[in-house]
C-alpha positions in Angstrom: -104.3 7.8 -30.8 -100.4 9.1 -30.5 -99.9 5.8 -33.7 -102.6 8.0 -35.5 -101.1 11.5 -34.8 -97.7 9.9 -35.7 -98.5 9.0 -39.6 -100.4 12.4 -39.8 -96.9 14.3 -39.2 -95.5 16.8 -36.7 -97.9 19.6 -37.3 -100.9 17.8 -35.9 -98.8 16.6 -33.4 -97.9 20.6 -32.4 -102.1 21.2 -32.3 -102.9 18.8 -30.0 -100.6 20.6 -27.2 -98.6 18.0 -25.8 -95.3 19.3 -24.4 -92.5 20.3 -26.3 -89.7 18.0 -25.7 -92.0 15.4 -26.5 -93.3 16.7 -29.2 -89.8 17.4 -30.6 -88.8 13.8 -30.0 -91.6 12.1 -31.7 -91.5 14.3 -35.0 -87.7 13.3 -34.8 -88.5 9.7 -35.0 -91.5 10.1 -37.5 -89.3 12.5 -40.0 -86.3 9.7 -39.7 -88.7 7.1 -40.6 -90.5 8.2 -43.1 -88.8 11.2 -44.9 -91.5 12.2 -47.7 -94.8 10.6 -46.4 -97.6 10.1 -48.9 -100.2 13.2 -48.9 -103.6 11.9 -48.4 -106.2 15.0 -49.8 -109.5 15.6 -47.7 -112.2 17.4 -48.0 -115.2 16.6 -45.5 -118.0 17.8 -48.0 -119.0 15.6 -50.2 -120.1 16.9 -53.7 -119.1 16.7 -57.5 -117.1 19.9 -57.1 -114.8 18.5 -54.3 -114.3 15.3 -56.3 -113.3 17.1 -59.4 -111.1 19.5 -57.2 -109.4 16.6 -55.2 -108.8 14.4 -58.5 -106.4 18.4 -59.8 -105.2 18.2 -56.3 -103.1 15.0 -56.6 -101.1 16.5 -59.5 -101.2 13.5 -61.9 -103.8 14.0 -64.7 -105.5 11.0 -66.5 -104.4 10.6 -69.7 -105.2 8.2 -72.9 -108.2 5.5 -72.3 -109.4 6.0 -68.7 -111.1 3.4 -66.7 -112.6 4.5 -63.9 -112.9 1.4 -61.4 -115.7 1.5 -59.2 -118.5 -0.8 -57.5 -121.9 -0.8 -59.6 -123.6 -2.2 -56.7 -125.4 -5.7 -56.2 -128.8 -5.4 -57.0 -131.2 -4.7 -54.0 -128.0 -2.5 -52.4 -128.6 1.4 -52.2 -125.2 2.7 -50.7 -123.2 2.8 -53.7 -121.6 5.8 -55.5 -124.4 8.0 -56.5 -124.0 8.5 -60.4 -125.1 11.9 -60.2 -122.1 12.7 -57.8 -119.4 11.0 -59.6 -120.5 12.1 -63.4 -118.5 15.1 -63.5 -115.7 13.8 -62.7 -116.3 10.6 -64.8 -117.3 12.6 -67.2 -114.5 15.1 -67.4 -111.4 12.1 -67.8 -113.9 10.5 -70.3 -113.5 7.6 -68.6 -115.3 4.1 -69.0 -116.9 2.5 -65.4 -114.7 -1.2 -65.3 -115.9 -3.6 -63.5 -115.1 -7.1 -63.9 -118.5 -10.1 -62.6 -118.4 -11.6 -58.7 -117.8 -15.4 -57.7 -120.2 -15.8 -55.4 -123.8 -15.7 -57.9 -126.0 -12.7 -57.3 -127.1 -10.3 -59.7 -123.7 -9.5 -61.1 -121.8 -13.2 -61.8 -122.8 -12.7 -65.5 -121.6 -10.0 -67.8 -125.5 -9.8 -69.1 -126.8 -9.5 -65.3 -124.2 -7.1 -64.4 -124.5 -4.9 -67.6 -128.5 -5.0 -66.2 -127.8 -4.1 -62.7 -124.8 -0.8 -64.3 -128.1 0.0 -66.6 -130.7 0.3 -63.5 -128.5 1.8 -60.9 -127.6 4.4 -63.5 -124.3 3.9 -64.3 -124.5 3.4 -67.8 -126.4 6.8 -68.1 -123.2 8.8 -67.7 -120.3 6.9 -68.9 -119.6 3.6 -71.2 -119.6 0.5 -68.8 -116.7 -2.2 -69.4 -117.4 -5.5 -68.1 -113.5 -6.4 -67.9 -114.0 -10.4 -67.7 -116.0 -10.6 -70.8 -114.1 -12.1 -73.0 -111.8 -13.5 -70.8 -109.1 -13.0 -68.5 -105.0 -12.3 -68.2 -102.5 -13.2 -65.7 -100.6 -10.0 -64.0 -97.4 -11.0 -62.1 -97.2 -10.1 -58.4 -93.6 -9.2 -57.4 -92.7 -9.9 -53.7 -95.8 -12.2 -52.8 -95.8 -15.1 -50.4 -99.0 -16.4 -51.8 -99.9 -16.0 -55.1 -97.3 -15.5 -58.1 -99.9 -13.2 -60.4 -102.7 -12.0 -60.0 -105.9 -12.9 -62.8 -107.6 -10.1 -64.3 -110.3 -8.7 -67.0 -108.5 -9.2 -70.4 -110.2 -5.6 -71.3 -107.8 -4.1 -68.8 -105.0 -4.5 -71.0 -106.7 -1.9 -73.3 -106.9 0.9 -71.1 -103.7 3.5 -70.5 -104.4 4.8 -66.8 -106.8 3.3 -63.8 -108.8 6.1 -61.7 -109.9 4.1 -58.6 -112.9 5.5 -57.6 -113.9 3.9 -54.3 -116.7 3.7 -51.6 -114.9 3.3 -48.3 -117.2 1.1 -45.8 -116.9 -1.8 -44.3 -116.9 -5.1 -45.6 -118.4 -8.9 -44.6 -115.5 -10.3 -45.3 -112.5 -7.8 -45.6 -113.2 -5.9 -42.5 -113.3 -2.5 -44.8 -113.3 -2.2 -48.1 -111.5 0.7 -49.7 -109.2 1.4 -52.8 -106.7 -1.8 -52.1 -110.0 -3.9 -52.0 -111.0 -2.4 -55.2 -108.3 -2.9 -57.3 -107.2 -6.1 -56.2 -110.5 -8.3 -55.7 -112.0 -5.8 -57.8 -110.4 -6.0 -60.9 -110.0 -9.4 -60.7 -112.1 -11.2 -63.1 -114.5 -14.2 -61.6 -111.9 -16.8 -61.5 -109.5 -13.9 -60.2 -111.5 -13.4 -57.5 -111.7 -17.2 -56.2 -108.0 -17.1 -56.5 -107.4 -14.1 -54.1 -110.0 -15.7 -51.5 -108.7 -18.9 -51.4 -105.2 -17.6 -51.1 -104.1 -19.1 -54.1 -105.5 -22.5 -53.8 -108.0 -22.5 -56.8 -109.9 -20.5 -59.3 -113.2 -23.1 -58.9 -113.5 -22.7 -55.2 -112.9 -20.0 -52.5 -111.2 -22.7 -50.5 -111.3 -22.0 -46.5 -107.8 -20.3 -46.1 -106.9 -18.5 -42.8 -108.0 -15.3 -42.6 -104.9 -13.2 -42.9 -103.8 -15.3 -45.6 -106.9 -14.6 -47.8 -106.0 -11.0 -46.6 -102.3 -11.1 -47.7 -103.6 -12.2 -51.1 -105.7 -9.3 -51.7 -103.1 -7.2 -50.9 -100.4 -8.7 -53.1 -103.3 -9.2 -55.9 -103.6 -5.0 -55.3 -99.4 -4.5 -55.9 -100.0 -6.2 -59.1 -102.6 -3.7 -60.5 -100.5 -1.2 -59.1 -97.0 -2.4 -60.3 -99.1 -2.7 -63.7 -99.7 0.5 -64.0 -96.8 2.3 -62.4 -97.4 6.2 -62.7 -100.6 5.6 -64.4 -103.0 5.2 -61.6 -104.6 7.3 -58.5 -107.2 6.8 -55.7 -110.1 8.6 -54.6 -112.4 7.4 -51.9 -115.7 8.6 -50.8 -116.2 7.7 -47.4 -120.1 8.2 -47.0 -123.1 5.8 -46.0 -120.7 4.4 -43.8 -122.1 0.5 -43.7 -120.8 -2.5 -42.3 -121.3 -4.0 -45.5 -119.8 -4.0 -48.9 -121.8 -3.0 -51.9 -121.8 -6.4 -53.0 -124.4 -7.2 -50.5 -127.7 -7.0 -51.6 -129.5 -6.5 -48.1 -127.1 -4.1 -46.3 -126.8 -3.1 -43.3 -127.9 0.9 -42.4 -125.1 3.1 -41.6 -124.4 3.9 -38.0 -121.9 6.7 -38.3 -122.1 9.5 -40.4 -120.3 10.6 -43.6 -116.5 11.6 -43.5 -115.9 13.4 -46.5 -113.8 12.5 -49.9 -110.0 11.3 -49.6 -107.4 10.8 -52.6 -103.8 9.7 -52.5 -101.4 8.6 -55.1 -100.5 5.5 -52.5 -103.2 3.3 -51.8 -102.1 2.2 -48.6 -101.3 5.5 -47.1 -105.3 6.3 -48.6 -106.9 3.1 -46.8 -104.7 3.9 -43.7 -106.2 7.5 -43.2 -110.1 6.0 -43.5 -109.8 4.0 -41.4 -108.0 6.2 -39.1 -110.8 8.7 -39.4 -113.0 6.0 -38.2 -111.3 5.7 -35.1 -110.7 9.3 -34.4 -114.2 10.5 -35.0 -116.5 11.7 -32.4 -119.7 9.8 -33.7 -120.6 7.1 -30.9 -122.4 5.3 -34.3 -118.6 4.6 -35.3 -118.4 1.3 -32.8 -120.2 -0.8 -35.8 -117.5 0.0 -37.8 -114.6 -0.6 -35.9 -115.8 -4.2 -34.7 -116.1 -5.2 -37.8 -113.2 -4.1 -39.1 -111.0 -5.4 -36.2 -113.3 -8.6 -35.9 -112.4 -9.7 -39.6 -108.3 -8.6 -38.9 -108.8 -6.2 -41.8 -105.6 -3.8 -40.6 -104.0 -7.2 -41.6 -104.3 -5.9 -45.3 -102.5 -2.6 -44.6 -99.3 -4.1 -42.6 -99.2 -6.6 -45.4 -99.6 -3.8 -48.6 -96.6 -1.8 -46.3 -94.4 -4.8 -45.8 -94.7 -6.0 -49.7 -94.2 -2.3 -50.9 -97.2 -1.9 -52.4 -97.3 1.7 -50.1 -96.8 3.4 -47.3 -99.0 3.7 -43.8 -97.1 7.0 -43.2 -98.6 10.4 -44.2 -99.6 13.6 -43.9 -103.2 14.6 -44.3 -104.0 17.6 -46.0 -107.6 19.8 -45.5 -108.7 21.5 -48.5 -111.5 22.7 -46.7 
């Protein structure tokens, strides 16, 4: 708990009531360290005027051709993004849903399949639908990485000007969690792209069987190339609702245990990821044990200290309430 309180910053320190010398001696530390921490934006309810509002919030508009990364869902899944909430804000950046096909079969490993399942969970109804991979891929290079040298994407993501991650925080089979790092990295890579990242860059025809924080490594330093990429030209919303322990990739998901957080946005994607999952932890919902085990079971903080440690972002920051 006194970690969490740390990267939210002195003032939440002052409200919990601990004594004042301590209290003056930690925000020392944590204003040495960290200066400038990122601003992570919250709202705890969850509707289309909050995301539109928490998208002005961060200060950095979408400009040019938009995509708006997200996960359509595998077919049979029901705790995606609902279309309905995210159209206004989709909507309003006339932005295309990206989405690149999966490696692992399903419902979604062809661009016809997935354009199908985009079309019937409604996704196509509010905004043009790009799958990324179509038509091949491109290589991005990945500066600072201990695993993999670039990172293989979509060859339609070269066409767009500015990335709006749009992501469903919840946890993941594989990851631990899956939030915006997740969704940029293994999400905008294309099929081969993705085999790359889970086999730790072994192979594009095989996920290999790589240790666990070395696939995790990879997805991070796979995420600094999207974001290196696109430099000032990208920001990341995540809705944390229908709180699984599994991904939206899986077709036969697990029911939520805990209930919804609310809607979180950050111009650093670590700091983003860092604060979900910290709101995990802190909440008061006994359902949130679920959670948790899987996400320390899979070693998916592993991700985070990896993201910091490569400079893909900071796990520093200051939370800020809009409501």
């Amino acid at each position: 708990m006194k970690r969490m309180m740390q990267r939210f910053g002195c003032s939440l320190l002052l409200a919990a009531g601990m004594a004042g010398a301590s209290v003056q001696t930690v925000c020392a530390r944590t204003e040495a360290e960290q200066k400038a921490p990122a601003k992570v934006y919250m709202f705890e309810e969850i509707s289309s005027e909050n995301l539109v509002k928490i998208y002005k919030a961060l200060g950095r508009e979408a400009k040019g051709k938009v995509a708006v990364k997200l996960s359509t869902g595998e077919p049979g899944g029901h705790n995606f993004l609902d279309p309905a909430l995210i159209k206004e804000l989709v909507q309003g950046v006339e932005g295309t849903i990206v989405e690149c096909n999966t490696a692992y079969g399903g419902g979604r490993s062809t661009t016809e399949s997935h354009r199908k399942a985009a079309e019937e969970h409604g996704f196509t109804a509010i905004a043009p639908v790009d799958i990324m991979d179509a038509e091949g891929e491109i290589k991005l290079p990945v500066k600072g990485g201990k695993h993999i040298g670039y990172d293989i994407v979509g060859s339609h993501y070269a066409d767009y000007d500015f990335t709006l991650v749009l992501s469903h925080f919840k946890g993941h089979a594989m990851a631990g969690f899956g939030g915006a790092i997740k969704n940029i990295s293994i999400g905008i890579a294309s099929a081969n792209g993705k085999r790359w990242i889970h086999s730790a860059g072994e192979s594009t025809t095989s996920w290999g069987s790589p240790r666990q924080e070395d696939f995790l490594k990879t997805m991070a330093e796979a995420a600094k190339a999207v974001a290196d990429h696109c430099g000032d030209n990208i920001l990341y919303i995540s809705v944390a609702n229908k709180l699984s322990v599994d991904c939206d990739c899986d077709g036969s998901p697990a029911d939520p245990e805990m209930g919804d957080i609310g809607i979180l946005a950050s111009l650093d994607p670590v700091a983003l990821d860092q604060a979900c999952t910290d709101l995990v932890r802190s909440s008061a919902d006994p359902g949130k044990k679920a959670l948790i085990e899987r996400i320390d079971s899979r070693k998916g903080m592993h991700t985070l200290e990896h993201a910091e440690a490569i400079g893909l972002g900071s796990r520093q920051y200051e939370l800020v309430r809009l409501d």
